[in-house]
C-alpha positions as CSV (number, residue, x, y, z in Angstrom):
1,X,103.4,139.9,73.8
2,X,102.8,140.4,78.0
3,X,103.7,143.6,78.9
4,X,107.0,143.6,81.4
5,X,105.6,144.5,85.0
6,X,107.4,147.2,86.5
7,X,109.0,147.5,90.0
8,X,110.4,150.7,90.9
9,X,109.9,151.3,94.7
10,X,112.8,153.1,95.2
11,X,111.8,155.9,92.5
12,X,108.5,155.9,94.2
13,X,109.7,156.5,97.7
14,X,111.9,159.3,96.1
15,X,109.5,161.2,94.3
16,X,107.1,161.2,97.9
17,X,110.3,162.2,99.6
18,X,110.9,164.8,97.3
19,X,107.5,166.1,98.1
20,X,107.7,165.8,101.7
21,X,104.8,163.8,101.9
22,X,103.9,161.0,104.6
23,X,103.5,157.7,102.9
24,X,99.4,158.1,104.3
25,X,99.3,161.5,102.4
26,X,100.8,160.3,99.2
27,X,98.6,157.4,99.0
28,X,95.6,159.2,99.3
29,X,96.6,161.7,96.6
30,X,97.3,158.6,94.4
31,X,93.7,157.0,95.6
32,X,95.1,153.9,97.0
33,X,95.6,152.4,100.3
34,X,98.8,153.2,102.1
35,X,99.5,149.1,102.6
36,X,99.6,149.1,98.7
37,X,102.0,151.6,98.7
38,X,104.2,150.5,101.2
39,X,104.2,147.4,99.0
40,X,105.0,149.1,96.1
41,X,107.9,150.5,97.7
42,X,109.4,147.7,98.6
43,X,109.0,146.0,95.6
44,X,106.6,143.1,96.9
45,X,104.4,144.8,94.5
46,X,104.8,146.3,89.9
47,X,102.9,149.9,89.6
48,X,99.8,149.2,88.0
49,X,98.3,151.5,85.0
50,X,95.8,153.8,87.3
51,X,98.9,154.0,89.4
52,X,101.3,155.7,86.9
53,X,98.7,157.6,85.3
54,X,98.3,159.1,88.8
55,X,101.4,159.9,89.5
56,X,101.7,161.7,86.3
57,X,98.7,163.7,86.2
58,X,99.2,164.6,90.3
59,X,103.4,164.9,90.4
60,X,103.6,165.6,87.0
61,X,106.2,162.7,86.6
62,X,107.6,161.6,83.5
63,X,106.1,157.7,82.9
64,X,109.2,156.7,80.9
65,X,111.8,158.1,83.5
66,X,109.7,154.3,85.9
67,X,110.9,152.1,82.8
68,X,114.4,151.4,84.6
69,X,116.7,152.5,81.8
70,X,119.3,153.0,84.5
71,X,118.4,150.0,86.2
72,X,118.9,147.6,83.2
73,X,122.5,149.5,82.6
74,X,123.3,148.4,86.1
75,X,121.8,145.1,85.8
76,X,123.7,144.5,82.6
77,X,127.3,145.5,84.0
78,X,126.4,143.4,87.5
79,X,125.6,140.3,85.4
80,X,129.5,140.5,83.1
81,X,131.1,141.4,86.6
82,X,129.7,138.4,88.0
83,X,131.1,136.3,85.1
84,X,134.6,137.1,86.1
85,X,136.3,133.8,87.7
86,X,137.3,135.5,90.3
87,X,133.3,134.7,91.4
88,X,133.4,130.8,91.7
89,X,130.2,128.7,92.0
90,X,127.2,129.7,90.5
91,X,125.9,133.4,89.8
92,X,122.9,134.6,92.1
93,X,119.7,134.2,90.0
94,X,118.8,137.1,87.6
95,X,115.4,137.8,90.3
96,X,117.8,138.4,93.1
97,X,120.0,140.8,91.2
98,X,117.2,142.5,90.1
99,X,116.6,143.5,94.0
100,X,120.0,144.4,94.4
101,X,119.9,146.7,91.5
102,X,115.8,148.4,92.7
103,X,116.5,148.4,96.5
104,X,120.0,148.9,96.7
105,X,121.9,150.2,93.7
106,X,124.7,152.0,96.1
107,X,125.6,148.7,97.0
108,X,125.7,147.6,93.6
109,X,127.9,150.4,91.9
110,X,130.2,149.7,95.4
111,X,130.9,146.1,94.6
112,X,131.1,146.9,90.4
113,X,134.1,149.3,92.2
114,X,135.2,146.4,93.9
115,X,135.5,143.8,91.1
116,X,136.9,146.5,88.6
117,X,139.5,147.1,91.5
118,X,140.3,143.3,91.6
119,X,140.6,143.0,88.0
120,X,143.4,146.0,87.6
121,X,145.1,144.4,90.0
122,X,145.2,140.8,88.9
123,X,146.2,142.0,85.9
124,X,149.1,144.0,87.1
125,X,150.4,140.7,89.0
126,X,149.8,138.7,85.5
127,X,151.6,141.7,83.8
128,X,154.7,142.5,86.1
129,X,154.7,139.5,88.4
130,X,157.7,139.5,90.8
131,X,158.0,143.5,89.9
132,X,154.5,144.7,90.8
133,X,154.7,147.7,93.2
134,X,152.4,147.8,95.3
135,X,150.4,151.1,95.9
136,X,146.8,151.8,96.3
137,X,146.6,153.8,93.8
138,X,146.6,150.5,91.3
139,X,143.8,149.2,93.1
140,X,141.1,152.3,91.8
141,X,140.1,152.9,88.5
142,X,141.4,155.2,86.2
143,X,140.8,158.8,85.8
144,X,139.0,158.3,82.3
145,X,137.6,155.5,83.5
146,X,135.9,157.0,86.1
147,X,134.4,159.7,84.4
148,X,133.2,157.6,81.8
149,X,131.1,155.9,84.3
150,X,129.8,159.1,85.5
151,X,128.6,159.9,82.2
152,X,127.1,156.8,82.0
153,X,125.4,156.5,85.0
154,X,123.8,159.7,84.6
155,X,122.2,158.6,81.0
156,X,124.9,161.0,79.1
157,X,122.0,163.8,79.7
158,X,123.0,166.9,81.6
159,X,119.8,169.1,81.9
160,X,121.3,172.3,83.1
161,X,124.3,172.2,80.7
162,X,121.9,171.2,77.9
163,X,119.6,174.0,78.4
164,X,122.2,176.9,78.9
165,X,123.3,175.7,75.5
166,X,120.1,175.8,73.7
167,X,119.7,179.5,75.0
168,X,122.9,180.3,73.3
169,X,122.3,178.7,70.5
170,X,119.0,180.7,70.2
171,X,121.2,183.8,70.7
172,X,123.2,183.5,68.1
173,X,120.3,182.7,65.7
174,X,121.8,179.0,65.1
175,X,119.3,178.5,62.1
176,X,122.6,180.6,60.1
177,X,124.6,178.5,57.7
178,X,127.7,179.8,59.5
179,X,127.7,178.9,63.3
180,X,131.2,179.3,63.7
181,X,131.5,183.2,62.6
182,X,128.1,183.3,64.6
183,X,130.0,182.0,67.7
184,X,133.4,183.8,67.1
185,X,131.2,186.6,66.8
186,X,129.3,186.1,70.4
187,X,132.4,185.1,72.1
188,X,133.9,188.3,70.9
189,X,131.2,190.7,71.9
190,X,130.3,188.9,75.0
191,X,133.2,187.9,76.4
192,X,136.2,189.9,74.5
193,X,137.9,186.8,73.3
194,X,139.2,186.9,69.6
195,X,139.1,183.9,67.4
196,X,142.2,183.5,64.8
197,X,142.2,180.7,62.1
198,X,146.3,179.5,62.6
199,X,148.2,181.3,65.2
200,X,149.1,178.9,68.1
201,X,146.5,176.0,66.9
202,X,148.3,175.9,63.0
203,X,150.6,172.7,63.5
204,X,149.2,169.3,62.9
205,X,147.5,167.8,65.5
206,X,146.3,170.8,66.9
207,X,142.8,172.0,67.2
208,X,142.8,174.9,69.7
209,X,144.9,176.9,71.5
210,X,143.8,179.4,74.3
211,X,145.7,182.3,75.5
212,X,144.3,183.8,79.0
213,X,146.3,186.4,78.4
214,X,145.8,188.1,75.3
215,X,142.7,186.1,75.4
216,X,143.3,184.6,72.0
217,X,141.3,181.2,70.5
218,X,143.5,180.2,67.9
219,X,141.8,177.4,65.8
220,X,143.5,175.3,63.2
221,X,143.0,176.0,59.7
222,X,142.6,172.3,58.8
223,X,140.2,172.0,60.7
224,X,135.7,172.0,58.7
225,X,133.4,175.2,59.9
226,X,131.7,172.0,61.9
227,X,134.8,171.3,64.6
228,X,135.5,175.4,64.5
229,X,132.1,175.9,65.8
230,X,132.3,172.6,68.7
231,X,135.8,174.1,69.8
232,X,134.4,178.0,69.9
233,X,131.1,176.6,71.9
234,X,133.9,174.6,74.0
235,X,135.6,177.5,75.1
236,X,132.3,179.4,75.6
237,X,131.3,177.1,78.6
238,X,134.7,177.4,80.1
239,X,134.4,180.7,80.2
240,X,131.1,181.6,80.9
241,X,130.1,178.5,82.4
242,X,133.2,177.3,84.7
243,X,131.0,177.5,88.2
244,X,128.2,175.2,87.2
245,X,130.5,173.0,85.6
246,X,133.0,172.9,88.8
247,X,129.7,172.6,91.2
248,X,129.2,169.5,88.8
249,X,132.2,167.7,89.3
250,X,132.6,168.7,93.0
251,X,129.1,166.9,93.3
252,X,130.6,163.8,91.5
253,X,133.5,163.7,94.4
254,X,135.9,162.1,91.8
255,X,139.1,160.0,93.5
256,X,142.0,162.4,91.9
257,X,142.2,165.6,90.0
258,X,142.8,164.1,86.9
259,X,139.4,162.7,86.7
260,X,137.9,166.4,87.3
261,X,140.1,167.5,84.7
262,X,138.8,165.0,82.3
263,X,134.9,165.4,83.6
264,X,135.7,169.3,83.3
265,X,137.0,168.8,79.4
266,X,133.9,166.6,78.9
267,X,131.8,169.1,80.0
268,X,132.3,171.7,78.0
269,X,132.3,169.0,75.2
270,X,128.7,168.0,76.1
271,X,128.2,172.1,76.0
272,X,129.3,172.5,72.6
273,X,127.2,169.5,71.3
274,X,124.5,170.9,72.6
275,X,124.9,174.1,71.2
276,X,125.7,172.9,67.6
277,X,122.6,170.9,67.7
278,X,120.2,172.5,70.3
279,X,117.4,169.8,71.7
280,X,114.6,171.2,70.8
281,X,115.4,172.3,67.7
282,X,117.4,168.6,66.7
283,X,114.9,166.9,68.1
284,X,112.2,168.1,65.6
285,X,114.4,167.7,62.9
286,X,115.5,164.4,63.5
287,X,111.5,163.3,63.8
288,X,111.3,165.4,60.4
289,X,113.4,163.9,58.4
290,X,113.2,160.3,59.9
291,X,116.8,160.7,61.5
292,X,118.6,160.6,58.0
293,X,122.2,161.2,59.4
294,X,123.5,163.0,56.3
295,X,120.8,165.4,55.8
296,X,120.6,166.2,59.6
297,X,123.9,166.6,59.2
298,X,123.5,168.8,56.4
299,X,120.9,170.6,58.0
300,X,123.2,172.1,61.2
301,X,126.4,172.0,59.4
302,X,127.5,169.6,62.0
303,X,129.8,166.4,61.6
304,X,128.0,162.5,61.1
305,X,129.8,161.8,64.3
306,X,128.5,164.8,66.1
307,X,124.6,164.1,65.0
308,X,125.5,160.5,65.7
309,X,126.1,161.2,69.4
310,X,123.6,164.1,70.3
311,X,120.9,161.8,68.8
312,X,122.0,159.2,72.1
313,X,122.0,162.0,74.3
314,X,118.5,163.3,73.8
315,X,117.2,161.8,77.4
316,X,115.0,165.0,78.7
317,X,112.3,164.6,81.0
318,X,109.0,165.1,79.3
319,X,111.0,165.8,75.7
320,X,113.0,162.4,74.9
321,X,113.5,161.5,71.3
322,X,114.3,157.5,70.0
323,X,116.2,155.7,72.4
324,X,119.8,155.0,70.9
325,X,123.4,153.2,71.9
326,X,126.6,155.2,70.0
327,X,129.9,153.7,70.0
328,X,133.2,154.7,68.0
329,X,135.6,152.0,67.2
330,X,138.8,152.6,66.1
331,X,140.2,150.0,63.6
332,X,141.6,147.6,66.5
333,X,137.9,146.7,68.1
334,X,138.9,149.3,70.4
335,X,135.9,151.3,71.9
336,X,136.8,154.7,72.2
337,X,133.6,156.2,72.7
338,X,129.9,154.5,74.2
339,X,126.5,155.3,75.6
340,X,123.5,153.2,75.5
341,X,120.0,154.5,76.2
342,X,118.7,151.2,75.1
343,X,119.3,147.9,77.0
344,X,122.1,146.9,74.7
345,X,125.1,147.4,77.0
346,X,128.8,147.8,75.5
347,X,131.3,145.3,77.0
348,X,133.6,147.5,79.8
349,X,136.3,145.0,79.1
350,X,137.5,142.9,76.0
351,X,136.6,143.4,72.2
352,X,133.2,144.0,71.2
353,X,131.2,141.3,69.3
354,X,132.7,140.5,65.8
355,X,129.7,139.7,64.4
356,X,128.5,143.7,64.8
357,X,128.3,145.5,61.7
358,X,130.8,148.4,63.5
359,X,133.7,146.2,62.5
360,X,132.6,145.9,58.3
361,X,132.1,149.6,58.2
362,X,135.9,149.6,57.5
363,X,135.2,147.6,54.4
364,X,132.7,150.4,52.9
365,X,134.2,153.4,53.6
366,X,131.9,156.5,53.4
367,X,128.8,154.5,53.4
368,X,125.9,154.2,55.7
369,X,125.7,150.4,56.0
370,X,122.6,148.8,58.1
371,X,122.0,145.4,60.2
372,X,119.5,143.6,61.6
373,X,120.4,142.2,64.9
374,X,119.3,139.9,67.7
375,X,121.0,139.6,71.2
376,X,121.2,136.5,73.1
377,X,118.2,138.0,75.3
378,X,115.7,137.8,72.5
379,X,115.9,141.9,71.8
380,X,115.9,142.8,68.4
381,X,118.1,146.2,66.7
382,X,118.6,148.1,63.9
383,X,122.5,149.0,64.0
384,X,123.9,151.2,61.4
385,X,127.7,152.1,60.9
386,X,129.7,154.1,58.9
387,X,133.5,155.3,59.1
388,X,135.2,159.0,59.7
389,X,138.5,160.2,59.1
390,X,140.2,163.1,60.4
391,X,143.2,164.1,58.4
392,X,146.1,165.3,60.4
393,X,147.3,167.2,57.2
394,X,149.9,167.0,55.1
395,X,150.8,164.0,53.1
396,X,153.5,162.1,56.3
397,X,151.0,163.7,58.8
398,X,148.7,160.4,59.9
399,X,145.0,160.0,59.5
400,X,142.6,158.8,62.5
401,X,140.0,156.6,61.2
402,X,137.1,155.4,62.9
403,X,133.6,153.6,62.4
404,X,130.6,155.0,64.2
405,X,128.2,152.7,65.1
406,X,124.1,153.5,66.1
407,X,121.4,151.6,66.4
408,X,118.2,151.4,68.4
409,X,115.6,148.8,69.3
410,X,113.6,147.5,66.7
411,X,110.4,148.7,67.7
412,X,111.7,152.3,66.9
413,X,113.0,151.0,63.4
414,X,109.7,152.6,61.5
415,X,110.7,156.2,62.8
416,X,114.0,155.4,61.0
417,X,114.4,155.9,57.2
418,X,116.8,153.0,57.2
419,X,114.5,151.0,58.0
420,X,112.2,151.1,55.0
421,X,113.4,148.5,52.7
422,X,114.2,146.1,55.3
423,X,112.2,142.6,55.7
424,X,112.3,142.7,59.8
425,X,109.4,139.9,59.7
426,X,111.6,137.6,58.7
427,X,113.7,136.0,61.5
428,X,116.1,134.9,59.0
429,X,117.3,138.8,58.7
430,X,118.8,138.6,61.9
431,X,121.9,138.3,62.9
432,X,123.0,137.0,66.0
433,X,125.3,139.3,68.0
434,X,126.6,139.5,71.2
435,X,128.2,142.0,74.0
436,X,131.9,140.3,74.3
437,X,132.8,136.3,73.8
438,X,133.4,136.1,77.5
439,X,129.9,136.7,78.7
440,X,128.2,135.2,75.2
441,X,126.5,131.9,76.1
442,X,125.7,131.2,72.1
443,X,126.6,127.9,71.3
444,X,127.1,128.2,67.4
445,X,128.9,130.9,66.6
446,X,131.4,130.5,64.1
447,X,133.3,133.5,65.0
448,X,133.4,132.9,68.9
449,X,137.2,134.1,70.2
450,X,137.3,132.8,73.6
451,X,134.8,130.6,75.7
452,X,132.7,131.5,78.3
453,X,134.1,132.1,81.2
454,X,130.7,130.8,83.5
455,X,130.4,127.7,81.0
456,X,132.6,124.0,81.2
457,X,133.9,122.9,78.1
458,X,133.5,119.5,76.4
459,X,136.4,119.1,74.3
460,X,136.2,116.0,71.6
461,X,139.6,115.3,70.3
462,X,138.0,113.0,67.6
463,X,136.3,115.7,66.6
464,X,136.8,119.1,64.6
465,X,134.6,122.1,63.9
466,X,134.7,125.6,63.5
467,X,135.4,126.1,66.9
468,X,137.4,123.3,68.3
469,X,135.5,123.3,71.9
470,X,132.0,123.3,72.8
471,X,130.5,123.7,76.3
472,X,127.7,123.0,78.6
């Protein structure tokens, strides 16, 4: 298959700006002509072999950070914004929103704001008609909303963060079977808060309570030793790590203090995910045993859904493990959780594809259930899925159930044990999946919801199938 050429001028110019070099200076350090380079720059020309090997062995840069990873995200989301018919006429061709997304990407996150804004507020007028109040506030996204994107944008890796939490984790010798003790223990000595099993955090629902003044963590008793240690390593980074994480979200320049709230609370969750399963450490074990979810699981006394998650998150320059997406679904379609680090991009709006194993998981609960995918662009994934509950406890207390889903491209598949048994030469063990009905263009899907909204129909009254439309 022919490689995919690579543009990435605006990564180039950033790493020679970083250095302070003159474009004359840089080329000659790389051994080309500064023409070439200007060209490359400006994306008139891809980065040829001797050219990354260069800038890896001279500026020590990462060749897999050039891949575009964050451009294809942003590529991805302009391409379903664009399919919203508030856009008449044809969409610009995929080449020119390419060089949108490589030579101007503030312009593109600025008019993703824009159509999101439009959207909210369309669907307020649909929703309240005659009774819509009109504020500005409507018109910008929402707090969570916000910070998700943050997250997103930013690969769901947060270096500083991530390291301070594998040097705690070293600290507290996180090789013990017992990482909460260990942490109750730390947070004791360190910091003179007490952890209590009860107190405060003993009603349902509850999972910890924090008392600044007799500084008291009170954790509930229903709780497994995995969520005690994720809610002491929380309250570790609020503690000891409140100035890098409000340096973080002052640098984000959020719209309202709810979404630094939010970005604050995820924080210290990335913290304590990174402390349960430290990189390093995960990462070699995950390679080790072939990312088996159960025995990594096993293996940290963590959760399925926390191993689930850290293994999407493992983005670090130089150190990056499999690339995976993560999603959990609740039992409406609803997508409560997402992060790609593959080009599969979750739908921001609507249902996910019905067709994606995530939805059967509720079917077979408690098992590890794999699929063989295909998206309409020809990319191929291994998608596994499996459901949680968390028991509120108590028999009238309710349970929240959800299906994790994770998957990566299938040209990672052999570094998976799941993938062993599996025939992936055979196109027939595909299935066809999608991102959303809206922006699917697949013409034979028997489980298609709605058309697409960039397609005409052809309706036949004289004739019936599955779906009782087709479209050009």
């Amino acid at each position: 298959m022919r490689a995919r050429k690579v543009f990435a001028g605006r990564k180039i110019r950033s790493i020679r700006t970083g250095h302070g070099l003159t474009q004359q200076a840089f080329a000659a350090q790389l051994g080309i002509s500064t023409s070439y380079l200007n060209q490359m720059e400006n994306n008139q020309r891809h980065i040829t072999a001797p050219v990354l090997l260069a800038l890896a062995d001279t500026f020590a840069v990462d060749i897999k950070d050039l891949s575009g990873n964050e451009d294809d995200r942003l590529l991805a989301d302009l391409s379903e914004a664009l399919a919203d018919p508030l856009f008449s006429g044809d969409p610009p061709p995929a080449q020119d929103l390419k060089l949108v997304v490589q030579n101007a990407p503030s312009m593109a996150h600025a008019f993703l704001s824009m159509q999101q804004a439009l959207r909210r507020a369309g669907e307020r007028l649909a929703e309240l008609d005659d009774t819509l109040e009109r504020s500005g506030a409507q018109t910008e996204p929402t707090p969570y909303e916000e910070v998700r994107d943050f997250f997103h944008y930013m690969d769901n890796y947060v270096d500083w963060l991530d390291r301070a939490a594998e040097d705690l984790a070293a600290q507290i010798d996180g090789g013990q079977a017992d990482r909460a003790r260990a942490l109750a223990n730390h947070v004791d000595a360190r910091h003179g808060v007490r952890v209590v099993i009860g107190g405060d955090a003993g009603r349902p629902g509850a999972l910890r309570r924090y008392d600044r003044n007799s500084r008291v963590l009170a954790l509930n008793p229903r709780s497994s030793h995995a969520t005690h240690a994720f809610q002491i390593a929380h309250q570790i980074a609020l503690i000891a790590h409140s100035d890098a994480i409000d340096e973080i979200v002052r640098k984000a320049d959020f719209r309202s203090r709810d979404a630094e709230a939010i970005c604050r609370i995820g924080l210290a969750n990335y913290f304590a995910g990174a402390t349960v399963l430290p990189y390093a450490r995960f990462l070699e074990a995950a390679r080790g045993l072939r990312h088996d979810l159960e025995l990594l699981a096993e293996r940290f006394g963590a959760s399925l859904e926390q191993v689930a998650h850290r293994l999407s998150t493992l983005q670090r320059p130089g150190l990056k493990g499999v690339p995976f997406f993560f999603a959990r679904v609740d039992q409406a379609g609803n997508i409560t959780k997402r992060h790609s680090a593959t080009k599969l991009q979750f739908a921001r709006f609507g249902s996910a594809c019905p067709l994606w194993n995530v939805h059967s998981a509720f079917e077979t609960p408690n098992r590890i259930i794999r699929q063989l995918a295909e998206t309409p662009d020809g990319i191929r994934y291994l998608c596994l899925a499996t459901t949680v509950s968390k028991p509120g406890g108590g028999f009238r207390e309710p349970v929240q159930r959800y299906a994790l889903a994770l998957g990566c491209e299938l040209r990672h598949a052999g570094e998976l044990v799941y993938a062993d048994d599996l025939d992936i030469a055979r196109d027939e063990a595909f299935e066809p999946i999608g991102i959303s009905c809206r922006i699917c263009d697949r013409h034979n899907c028997h489980q298609r919801a709605v058309p697409p909204l960039k397609h005409k129909l052809t309706v036949d009254e004289q004739a019936r199938d599955t779906v009782p439309y087709g479209f050009e």
